[in-house]
C-alpha positions as CSV (number, residue, x, y, z in Angstrom):
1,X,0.0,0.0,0.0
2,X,1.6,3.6,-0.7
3,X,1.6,6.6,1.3
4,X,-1.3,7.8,0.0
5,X,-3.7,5.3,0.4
6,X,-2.1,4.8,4.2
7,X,-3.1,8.4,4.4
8,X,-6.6,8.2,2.8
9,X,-7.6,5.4,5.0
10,X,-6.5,7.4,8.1
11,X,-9.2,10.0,6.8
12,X,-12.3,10.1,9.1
13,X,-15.2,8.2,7.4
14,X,-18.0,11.8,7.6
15,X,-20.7,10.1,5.7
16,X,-21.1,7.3,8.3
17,X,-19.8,8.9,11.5
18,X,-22.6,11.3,13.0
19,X,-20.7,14.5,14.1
20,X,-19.1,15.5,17.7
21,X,-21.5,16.9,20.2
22,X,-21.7,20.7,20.8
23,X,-22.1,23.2,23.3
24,X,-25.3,25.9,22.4
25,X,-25.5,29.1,23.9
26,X,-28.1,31.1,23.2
27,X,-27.0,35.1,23.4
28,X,-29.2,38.4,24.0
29,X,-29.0,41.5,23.3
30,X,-27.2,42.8,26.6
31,X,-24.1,40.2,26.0
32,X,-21.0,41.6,24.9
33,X,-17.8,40.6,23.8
34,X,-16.3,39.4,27.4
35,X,-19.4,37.4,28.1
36,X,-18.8,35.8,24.9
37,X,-15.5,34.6,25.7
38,X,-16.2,33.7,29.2
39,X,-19.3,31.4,27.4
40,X,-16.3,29.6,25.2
41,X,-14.2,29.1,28.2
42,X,-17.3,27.0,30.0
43,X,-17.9,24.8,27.0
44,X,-17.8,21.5,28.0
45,X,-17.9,20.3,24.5
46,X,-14.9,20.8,21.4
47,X,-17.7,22.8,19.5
48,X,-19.4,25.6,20.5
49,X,-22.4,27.0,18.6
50,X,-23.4,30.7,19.0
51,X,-26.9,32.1,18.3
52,X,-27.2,35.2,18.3
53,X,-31.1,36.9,17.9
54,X,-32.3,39.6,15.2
55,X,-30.9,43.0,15.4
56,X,-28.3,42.5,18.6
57,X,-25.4,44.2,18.6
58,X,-23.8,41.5,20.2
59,X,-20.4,40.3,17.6
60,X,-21.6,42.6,14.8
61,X,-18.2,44.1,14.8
62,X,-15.2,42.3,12.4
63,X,-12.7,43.2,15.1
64,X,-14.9,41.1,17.4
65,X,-15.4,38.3,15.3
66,X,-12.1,38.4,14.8
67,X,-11.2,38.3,18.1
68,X,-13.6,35.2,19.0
69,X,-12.1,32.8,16.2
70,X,-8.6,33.3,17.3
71,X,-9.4,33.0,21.4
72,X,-11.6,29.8,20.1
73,X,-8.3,28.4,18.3
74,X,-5.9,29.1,21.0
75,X,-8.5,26.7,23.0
76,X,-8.8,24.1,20.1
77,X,-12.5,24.6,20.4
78,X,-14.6,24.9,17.4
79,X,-17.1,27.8,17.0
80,X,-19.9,28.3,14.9
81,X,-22.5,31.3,14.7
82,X,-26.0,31.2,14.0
83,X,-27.8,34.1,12.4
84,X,-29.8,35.6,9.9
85,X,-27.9,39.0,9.6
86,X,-26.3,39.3,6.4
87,X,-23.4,41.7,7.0
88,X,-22.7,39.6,10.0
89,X,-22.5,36.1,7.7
90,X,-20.7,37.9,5.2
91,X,-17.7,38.8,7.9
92,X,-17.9,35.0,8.8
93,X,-17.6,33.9,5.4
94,X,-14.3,36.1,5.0
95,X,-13.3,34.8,8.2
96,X,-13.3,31.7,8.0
97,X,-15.8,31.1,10.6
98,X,-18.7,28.3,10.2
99,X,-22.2,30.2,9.7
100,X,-25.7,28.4,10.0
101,X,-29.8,29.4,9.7
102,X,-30.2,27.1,12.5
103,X,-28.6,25.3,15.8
104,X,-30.6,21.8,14.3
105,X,-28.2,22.3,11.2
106,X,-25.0,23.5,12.7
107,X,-25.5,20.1,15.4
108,X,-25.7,17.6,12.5
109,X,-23.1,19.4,10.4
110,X,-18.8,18.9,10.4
111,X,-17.1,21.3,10.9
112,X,-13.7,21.8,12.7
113,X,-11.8,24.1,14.8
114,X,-9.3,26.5,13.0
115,X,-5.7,26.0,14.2
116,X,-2.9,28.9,13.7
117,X,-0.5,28.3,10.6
118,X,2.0,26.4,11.6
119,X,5.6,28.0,11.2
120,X,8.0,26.8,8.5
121,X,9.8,23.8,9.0
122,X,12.9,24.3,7.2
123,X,15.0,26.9,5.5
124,X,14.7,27.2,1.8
125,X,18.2,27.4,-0.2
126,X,18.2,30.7,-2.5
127,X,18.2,29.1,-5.8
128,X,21.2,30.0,-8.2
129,X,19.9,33.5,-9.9
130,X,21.8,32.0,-12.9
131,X,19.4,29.5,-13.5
132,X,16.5,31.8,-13.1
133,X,17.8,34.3,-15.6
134,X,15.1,35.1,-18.2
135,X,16.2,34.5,-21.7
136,X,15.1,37.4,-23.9
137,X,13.8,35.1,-26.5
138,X,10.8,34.2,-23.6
139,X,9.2,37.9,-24.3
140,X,6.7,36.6,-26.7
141,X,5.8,33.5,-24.2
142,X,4.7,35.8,-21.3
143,X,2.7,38.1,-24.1
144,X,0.9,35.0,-25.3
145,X,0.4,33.5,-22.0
146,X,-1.1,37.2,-20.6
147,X,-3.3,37.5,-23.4
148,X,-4.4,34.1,-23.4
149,X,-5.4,34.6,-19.3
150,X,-6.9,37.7,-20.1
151,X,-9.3,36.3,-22.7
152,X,-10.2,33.4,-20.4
153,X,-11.0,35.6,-17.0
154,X,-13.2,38.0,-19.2
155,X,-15.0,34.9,-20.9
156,X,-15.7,33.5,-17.8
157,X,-16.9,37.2,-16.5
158,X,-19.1,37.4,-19.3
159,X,-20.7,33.8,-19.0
160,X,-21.2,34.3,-15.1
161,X,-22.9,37.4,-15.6
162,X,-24.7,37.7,-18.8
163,X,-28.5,35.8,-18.7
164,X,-28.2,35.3,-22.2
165,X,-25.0,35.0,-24.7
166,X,-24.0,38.5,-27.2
167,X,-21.0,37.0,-29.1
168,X,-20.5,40.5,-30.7
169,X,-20.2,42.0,-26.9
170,X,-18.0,39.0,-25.6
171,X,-15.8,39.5,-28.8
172,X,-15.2,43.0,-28.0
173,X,-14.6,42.2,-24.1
174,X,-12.2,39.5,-25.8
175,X,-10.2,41.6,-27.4
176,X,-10.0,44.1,-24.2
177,X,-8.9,41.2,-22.6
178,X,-6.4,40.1,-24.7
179,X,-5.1,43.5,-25.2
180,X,-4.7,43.7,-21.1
181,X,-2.9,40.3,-20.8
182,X,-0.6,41.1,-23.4
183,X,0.1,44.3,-21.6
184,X,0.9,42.2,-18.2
185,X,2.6,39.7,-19.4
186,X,5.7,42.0,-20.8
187,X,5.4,43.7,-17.8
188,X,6.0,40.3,-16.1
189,X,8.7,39.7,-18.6
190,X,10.4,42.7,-17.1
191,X,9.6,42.2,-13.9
192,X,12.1,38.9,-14.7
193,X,14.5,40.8,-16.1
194,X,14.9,43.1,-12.8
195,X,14.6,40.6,-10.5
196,X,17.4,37.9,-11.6
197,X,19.7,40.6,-9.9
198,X,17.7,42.2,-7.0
199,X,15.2,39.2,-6.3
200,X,16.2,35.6,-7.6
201,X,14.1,33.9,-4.8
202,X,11.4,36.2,-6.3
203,X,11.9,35.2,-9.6
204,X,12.1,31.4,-9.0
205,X,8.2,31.6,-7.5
206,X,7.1,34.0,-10.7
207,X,8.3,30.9,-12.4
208,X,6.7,28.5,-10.6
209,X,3.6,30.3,-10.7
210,X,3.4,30.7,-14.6
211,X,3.7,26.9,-14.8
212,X,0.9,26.4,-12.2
213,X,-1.1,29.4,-14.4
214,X,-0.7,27.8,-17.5
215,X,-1.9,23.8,-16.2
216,X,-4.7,26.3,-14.6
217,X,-5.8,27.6,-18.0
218,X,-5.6,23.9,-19.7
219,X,-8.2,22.8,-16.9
220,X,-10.2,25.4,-16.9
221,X,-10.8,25.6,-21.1
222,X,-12.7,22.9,-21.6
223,X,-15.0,24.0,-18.6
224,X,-15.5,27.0,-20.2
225,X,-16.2,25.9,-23.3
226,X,-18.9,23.1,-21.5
227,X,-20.4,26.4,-19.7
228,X,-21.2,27.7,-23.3
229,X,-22.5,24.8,-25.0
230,X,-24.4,23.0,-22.1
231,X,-27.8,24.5,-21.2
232,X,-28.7,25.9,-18.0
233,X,-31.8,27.8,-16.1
234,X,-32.0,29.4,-13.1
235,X,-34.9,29.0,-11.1
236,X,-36.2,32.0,-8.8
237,X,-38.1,31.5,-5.9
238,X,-39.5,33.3,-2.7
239,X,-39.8,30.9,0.1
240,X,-43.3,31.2,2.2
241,X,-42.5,33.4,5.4
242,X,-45.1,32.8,8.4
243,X,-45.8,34.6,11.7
244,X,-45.9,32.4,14.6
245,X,-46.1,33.0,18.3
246,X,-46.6,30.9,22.1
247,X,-46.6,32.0,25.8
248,X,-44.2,30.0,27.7
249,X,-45.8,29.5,31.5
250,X,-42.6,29.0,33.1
251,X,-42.1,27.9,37.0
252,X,-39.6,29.7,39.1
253,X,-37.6,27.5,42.1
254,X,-36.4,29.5,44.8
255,X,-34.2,27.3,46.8
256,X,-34.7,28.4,50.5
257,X,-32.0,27.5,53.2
258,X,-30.0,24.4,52.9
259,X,-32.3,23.6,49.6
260,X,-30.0,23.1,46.0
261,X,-31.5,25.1,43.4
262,X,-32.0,23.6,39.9
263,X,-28.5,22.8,37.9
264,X,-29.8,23.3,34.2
265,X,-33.1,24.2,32.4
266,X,-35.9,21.5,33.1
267,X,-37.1,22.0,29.5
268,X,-39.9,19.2,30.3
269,X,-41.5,20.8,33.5
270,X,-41.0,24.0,32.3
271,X,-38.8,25.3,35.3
272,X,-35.9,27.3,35.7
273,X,-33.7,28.4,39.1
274,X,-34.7,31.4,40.7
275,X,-32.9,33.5,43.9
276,X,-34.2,36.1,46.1
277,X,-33.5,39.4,46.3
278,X,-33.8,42.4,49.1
279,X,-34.1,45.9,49.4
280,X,-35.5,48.6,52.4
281,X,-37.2,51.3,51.5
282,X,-38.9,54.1,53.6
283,X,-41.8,56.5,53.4
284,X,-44.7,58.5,54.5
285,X,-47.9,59.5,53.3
286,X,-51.2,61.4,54.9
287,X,-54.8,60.7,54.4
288,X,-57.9,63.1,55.6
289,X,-60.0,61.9,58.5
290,X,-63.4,60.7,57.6
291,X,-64.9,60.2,61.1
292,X,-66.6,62.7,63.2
293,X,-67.2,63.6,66.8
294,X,-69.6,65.7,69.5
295,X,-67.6,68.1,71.1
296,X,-68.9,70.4,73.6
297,X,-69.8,74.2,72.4
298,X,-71.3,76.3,74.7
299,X,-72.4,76.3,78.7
300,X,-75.6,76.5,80.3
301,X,-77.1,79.4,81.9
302,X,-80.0,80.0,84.1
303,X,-81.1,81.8,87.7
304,X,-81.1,80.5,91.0
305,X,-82.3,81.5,94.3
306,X,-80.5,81.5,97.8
307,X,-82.4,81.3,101.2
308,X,-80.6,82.7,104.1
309,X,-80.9,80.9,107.0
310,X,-79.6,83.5,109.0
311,X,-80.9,86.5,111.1
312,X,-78.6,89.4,109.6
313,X,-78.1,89.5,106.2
314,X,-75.4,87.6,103.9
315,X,-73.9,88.1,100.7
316,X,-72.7,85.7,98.4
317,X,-69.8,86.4,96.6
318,X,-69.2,85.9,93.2
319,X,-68.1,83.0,91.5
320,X,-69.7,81.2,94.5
321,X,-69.9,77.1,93.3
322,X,-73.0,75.4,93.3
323,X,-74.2,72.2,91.8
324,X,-76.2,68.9,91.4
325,X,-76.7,66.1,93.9
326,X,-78.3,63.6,91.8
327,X,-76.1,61.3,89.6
328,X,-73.2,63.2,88.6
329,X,-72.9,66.2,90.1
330,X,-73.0,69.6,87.6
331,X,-71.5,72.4,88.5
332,X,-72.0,76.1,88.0
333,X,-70.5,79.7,89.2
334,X,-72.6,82.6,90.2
335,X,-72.2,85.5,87.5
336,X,-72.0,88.1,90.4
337,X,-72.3,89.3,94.0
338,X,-75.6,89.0,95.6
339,X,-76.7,89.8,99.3
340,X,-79.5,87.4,101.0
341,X,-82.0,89.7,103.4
342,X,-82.3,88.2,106.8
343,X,-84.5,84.9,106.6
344,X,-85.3,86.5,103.2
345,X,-84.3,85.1,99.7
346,X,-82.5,86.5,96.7
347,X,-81.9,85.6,92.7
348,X,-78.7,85.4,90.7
349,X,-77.8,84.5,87.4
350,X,-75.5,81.3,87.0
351,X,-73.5,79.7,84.0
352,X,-71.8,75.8,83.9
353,X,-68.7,75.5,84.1
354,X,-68.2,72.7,81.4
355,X,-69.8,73.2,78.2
356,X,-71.8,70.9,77.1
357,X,-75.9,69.3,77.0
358,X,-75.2,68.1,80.5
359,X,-75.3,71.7,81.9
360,X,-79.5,71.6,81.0
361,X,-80.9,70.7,84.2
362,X,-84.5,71.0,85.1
363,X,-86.0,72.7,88.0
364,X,-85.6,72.1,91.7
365,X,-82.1,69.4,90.5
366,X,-79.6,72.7,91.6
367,X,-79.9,72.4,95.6
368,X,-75.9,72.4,96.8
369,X,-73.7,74.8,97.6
370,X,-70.1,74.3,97.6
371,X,-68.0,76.3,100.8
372,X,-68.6,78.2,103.4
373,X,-71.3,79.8,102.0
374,X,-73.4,76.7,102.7
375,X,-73.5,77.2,106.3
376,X,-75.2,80.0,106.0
377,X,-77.9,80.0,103.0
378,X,-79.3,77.1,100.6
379,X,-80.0,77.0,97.1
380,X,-82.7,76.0,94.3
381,X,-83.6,76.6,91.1
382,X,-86.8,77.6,89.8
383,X,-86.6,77.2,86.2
384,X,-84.7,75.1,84.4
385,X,-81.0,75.7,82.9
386,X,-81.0,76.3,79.0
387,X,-77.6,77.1,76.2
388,X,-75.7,73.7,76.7
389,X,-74.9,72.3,73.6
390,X,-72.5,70.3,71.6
391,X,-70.9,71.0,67.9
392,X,-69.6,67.8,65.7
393,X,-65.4,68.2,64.4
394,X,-63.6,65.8,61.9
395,X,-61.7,62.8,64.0
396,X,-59.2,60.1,62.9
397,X,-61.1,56.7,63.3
398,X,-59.2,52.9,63.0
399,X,-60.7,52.8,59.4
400,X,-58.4,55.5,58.3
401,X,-55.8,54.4,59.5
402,X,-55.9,50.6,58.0
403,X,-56.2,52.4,54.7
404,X,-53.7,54.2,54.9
405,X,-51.4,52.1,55.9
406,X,-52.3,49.7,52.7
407,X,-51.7,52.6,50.4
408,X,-48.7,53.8,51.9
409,X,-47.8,49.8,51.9
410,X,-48.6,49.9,48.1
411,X,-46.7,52.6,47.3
412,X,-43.5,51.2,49.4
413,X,-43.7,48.0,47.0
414,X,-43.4,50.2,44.3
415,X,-40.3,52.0,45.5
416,X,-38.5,48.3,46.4
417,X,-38.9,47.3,42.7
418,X,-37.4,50.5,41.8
419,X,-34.6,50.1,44.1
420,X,-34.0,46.2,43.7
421,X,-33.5,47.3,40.0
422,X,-31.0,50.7,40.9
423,X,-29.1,48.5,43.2
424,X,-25.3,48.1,42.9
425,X,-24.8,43.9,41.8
426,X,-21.7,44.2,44.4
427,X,-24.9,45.0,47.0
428,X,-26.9,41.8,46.3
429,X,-28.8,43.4,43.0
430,X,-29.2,42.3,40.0
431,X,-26.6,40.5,37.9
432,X,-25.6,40.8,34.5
433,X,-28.6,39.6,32.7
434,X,-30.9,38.6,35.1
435,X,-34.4,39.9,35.3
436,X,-36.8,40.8,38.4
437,X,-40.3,39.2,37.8
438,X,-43.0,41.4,37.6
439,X,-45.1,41.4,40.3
440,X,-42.0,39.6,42.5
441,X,-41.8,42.3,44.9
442,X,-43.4,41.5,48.2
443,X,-43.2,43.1,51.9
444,X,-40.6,40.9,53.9
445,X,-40.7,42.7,57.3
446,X,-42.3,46.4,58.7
447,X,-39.2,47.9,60.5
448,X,-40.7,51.2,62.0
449,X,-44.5,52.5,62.0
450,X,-45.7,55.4,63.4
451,X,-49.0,57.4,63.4
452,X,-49.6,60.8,64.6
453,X,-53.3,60.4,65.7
454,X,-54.9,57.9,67.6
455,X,-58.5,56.6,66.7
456,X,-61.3,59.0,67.1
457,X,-58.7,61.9,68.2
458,X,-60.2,65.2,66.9
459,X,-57.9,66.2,63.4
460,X,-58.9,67.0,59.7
461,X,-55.8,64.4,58.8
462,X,-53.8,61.4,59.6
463,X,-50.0,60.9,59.1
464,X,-48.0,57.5,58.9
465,X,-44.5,57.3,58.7
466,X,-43.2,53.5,57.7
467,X,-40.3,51.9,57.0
468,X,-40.2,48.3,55.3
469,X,-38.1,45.3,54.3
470,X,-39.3,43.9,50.5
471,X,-38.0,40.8,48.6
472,X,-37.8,39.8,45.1
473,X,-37.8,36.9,42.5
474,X,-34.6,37.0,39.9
475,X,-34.0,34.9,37.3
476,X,-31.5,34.5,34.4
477,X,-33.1,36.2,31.1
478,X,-31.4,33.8,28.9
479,X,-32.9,30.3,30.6
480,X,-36.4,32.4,30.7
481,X,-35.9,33.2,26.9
482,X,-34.2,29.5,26.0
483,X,-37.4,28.0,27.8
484,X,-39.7,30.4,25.7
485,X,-37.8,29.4,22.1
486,X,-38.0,25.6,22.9
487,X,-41.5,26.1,23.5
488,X,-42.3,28.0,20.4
489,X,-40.2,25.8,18.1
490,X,-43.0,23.0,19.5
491,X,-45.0,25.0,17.3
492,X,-43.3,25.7,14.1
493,X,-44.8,23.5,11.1
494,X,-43.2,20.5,9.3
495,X,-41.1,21.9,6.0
496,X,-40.3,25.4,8.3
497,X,-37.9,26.7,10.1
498,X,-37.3,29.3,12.5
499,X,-35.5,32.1,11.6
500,X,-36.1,34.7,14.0
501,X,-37.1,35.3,17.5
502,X,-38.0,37.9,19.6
503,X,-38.9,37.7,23.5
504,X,-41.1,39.7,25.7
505,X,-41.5,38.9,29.5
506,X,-44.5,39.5,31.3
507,X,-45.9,39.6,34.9
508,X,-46.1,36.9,37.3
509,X,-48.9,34.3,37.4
510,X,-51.7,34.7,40.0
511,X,-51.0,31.6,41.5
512,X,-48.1,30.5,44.0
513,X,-47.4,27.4,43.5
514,X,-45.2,26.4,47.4
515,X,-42.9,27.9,49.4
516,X,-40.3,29.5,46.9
517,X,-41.9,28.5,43.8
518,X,-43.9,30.8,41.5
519,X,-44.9,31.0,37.9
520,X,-44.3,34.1,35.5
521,X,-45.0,34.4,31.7
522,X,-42.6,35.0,28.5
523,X,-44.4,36.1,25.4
524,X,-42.1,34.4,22.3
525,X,-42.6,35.9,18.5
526,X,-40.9,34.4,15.6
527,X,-40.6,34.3,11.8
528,X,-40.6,30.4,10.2
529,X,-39.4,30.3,6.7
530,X,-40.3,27.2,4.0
531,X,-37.3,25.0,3.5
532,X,-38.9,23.5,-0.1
533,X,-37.3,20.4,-1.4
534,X,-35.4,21.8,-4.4
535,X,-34.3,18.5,-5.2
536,X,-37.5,17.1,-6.0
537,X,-38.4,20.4,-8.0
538,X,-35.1,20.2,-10.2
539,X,-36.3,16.2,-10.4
540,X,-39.5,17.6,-11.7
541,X,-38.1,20.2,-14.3
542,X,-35.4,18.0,-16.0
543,X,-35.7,17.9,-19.0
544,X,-39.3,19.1,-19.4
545,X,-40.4,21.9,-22.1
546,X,-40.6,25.2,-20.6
547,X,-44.0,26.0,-20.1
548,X,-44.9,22.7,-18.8
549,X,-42.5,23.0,-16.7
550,X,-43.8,26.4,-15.3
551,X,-47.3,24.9,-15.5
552,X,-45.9,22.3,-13.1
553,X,-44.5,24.6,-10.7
554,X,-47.7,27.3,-10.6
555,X,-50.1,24.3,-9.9
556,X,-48.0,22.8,-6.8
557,X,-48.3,26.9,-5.6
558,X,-51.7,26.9,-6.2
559,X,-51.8,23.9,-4.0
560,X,-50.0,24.3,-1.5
561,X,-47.4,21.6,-2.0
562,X,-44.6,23.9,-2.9
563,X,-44.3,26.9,0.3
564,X,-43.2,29.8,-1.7
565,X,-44.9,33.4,-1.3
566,X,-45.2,33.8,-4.7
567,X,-44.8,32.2,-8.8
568,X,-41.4,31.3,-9.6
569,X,-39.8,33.2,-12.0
570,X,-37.5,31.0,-14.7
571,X,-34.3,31.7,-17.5
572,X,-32.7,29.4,-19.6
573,X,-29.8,30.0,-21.4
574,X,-27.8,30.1,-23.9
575,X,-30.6,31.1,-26.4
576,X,-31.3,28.2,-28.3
577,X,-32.2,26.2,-25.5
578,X,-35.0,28.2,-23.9
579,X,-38.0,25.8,-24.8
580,X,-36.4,23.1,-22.2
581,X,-35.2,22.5,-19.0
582,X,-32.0,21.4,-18.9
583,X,-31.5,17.4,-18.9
584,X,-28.4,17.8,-16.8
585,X,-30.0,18.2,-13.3
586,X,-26.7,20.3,-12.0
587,X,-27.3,22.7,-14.2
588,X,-30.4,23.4,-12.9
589,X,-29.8,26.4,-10.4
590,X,-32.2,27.5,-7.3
591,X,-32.0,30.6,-6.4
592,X,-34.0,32.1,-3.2
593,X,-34.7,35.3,-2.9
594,X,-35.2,37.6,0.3
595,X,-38.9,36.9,1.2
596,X,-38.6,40.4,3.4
597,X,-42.5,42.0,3.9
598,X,-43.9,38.6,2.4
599,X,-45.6,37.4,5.8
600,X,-48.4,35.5,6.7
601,X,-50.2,35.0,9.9
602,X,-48.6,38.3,11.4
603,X,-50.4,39.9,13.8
604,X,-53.2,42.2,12.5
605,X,-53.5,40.4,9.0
């Protein structure tokens, strides 16, 4: 056996070996080009597929990309990219770096990691600049073997680009051709002439490169000359574009203490880890009093009557007290001096002395008097008291002050999902691409209340002052948006594939599931595109006439059998075979074209 079929057997068998696993990382939009590089460092696998979603400016820089495939080869790790942006897959392309529509098709394709060159082995001799001297009697071969190239590059221009064949326009582009060959190769002839002097190592690869230049141009001849003869169409199509869309219900696990919170993504349960965080946040806020209350206006008034019980007369100072004896006692003050005749009576006005209804007393009830003065005379009333009355004043009651302490509560919950979100990651906030769940935030723990009215105290308002504790539900946005994708591609129809996705996460579900655990929603929107079998449709055009051809195609549109979002469009050529389809099936080319604004299902239509 040789050396070369000792080294063609080594070769890995790719048809019947299903390719290496791969690590899948799905980016977002707040990734950048560290977290990228931190991602390739975790891979477990040897290949590591990136997809990046629409419109991220994650790795949309060649200096990035760039960057990527060289820290990926200094690792001997493999990375591919998957996206639909076509500046972005163009950079790839250049770059040499592995680009697919999908992760299904990047998993079950080969591809390898790209090693840096390896440095030369050996030192080349310099070659004897004798034996690379150009003999003058060579001028004509580099002018013949210039104008033959240029003839053959503009041919093959011309066939590449031209729908149909203008022999007077490709003998004109000939001639330019042949006329700009000619012109470089007597430059190259003196190029020669320099360089076995100045350059001979130079000179010895010029040489070697004509020879490989002109068994290049005896190859590629007769495939020219095949291009011309044998017939070929291109086939345009606009694969079908729908809108589809799901609402992944996803399950948060907050491990409490001691618990281990879920390692990866339980895809089948539809959960994914979740921690806690924790904020205090302080406030105050002041309501009006609804309640109302009697309060005591004005004081009763009326005339009594003093009896002296002595033989001389008395008089009764002012002020003198004098009151009830039934029940409790009410109490009221002379308005003035009076003086009591000898066994004789006299009248004086009298007012209470606490305001109020209670001061109305009816006659004969005022028969005490308070002092000295009561050793001497005694005391009645003839008529009844009159004026005492009450007026009713705004007052605090335990209603307002329960709701105010729920809208102050309210508004406190507010401000701690405010704060969770403003708070430093180096404080126990949020990390790099985490997200707090809507509707998360709860009250943890009142650390100082305080009202400045107690119930039913007379005041047009009530003030609270609080101070609480609040906690929070976090969770990684990319496991939330992972979930949501693997539940939308559930939904995307045989012969489609996904092509685009965007995320929107929503509030949290009314139910709580246990201690720790709680549901919240991600709204998932995506683009499918058709994937038609072009293989069956060049079976189905080879050979055929033209229009039945296009008959052929129209009807499986009409029916539905071939997804495109419109008719196909068809060109043969070279001119004398447009009535038929090609019989060669590889020259039969598909081409799609962008299916941008051609959707169906989108919202709204």
């Amino acid at each position: 056996m040789t050396r070369v079929e000792q080294l063609f057997d080594k070769l890995p068998l790719r048809q019947t070996q299903p390719p290496p696993p791969a690590s899948v990382f799905y980016l977002h939009p707040q990734d950048d080009l560290s977290s990228v590089l931190d991602r390739l460092d975790w891979a477990e696998a040897k290949r590591v597929i990136l997809v990046i979603p629409l419109d991220a400016p994650v790795l949309a820089d060649r200096l990035d990309l760039l960057r990527v495939r060289r820290h990926a080869a200094r690792r001997h790790v493999g990375v591919a990219l998957v996206t639909q942006e076509p500046e972005q897959r163009a950079i790839t392309h250049e770059l040499g770096i592995p680009t697919f529509n999908s992760v299904e098709q990047a998993q079950n394709s080969h591809w390898r990691h790209l090693s840096p060159p390896s440095p030369p082995t050996r030192r080349e001799q310099a070659p004897d600049p004798e034996r690379l001297r150009p003999s003058d009697s060579r001028v004509s071969g580099y002018i013949l073997l210039g104008m033959s190239t240029g003839v053959l590059l503009v041919l093959i221009y011309d066939l590449v680009t031209f729908s149909q064949l203008d022999v007077k326009l490709m003998g004109q582009d000939a001639l330019i051709g042949a006329a700009g060959g000619a012109a470089a190769g007597l430059l190259i002839f003196l190029l020669a002439l320099l360089g076995r002097r100045f350059a001979p190592r130079a000179l010895r690869w010029m040489r070697r490169g004509s020879m490989t230049l002109v068994f290049a141009l005896g190859l590629l001849a007769p495939l020219v000359a095949g291009y011309a003869i044998v017939p070929g169409a291109r086939l345009t199509v606009t694969p079908a574009r729908r809108y589809i869309s799901a609402v992944a219900r996803i399950t948060v696990v907050v491990p409490s203490a001691g618990q281990q919170s879920l390692e990866t993504i339980d895809f089948e349960g539809q959960r994914i880890a979740g921690r806690r965080v924790s904020a205090e946040v302080g406030g105050a806020a002041v309501a009006a009093a609804t309640g109302t209350s009697d309060v005591p206006s004005s004081r009763a008034t009326g005339t009594i009557v003093f009896s002296n019980l002595r033989a001389q007369e008395y008089t009764v100072g002012q002020g003198t007290i004098v009151r009830t004896s039934a029940g409790t006692p009410v109490r009221f003050a002379t308005s003035g001096d009076v003086t009591v005749p000898p066994m004789g009576q006299a009248a004086i006005g009298i007012e209470a002395l606490e305001p109020g209804p209670q001061g109305n007393v009816n006659t004969g009830q005022i028969n005490r008097v308070e002092g000295a003065a009561a050793l001497s005379v005694r005391v009645t009333n003839p008529e009844p008291t009159h004026g005492g009355g009450v007026s009713q004043v705004r007052a605090v009651t335990q209603a307002d002050r329960e709701a105010l302490r729920g809208t102050l509560l309210a508004e406190l919950r507010d401000q701690g999902y405010e704060r969770v979100l403003e708070r430093p990651e180096e404080e126990g906030g949020l990390r790099q691409g985490e997200y707090l769940v809507q509707g998360s935030v709860r009250l943890f723990q009142v650390l100082h209340e305080t009202f400045d009215r107690f119930s039913t105290e007379e005041a047009e308002s009530v003030k609270l002052e609080m101070r609480v504790s609040v906690t929070g539900v976090v969770v990684d946005l990319a496991d939330a948006y992972n979930l949501a994708r693997h539940v939308l591609e559930r939904r995307v129809p045989a012969g489609y594939e996904l092509i685009g996705v965007r995320y929107q996460p929503g509030l949290m579900g009314d139910n709580v599931i246990g201690e720790g655990t709680l549901t919240f929603f991600v709204e998932a929107e995506g683009i499918v595109e058709a994937r038609p079998e072009y293989e069956r449709v060049k079976t189905q055009l080879q050979g055929k006439p033209f229009q039945e051809g296009m008959a052929l195609l129209d009807a499986a549109w009409q029916r539905g059998e071939l997804p495109i979002a419109a008719p196909p469009e068809a060109e043969i050529w070279p001119t004398w075979a447009e009535g038929r389809f090609p019989w060669l099936i590889w020259r039969i080319e598909i081409v799609e074209q962008d299916s941008t604004g051609v959707l169906s299902g989108a919202p709204g239509t």
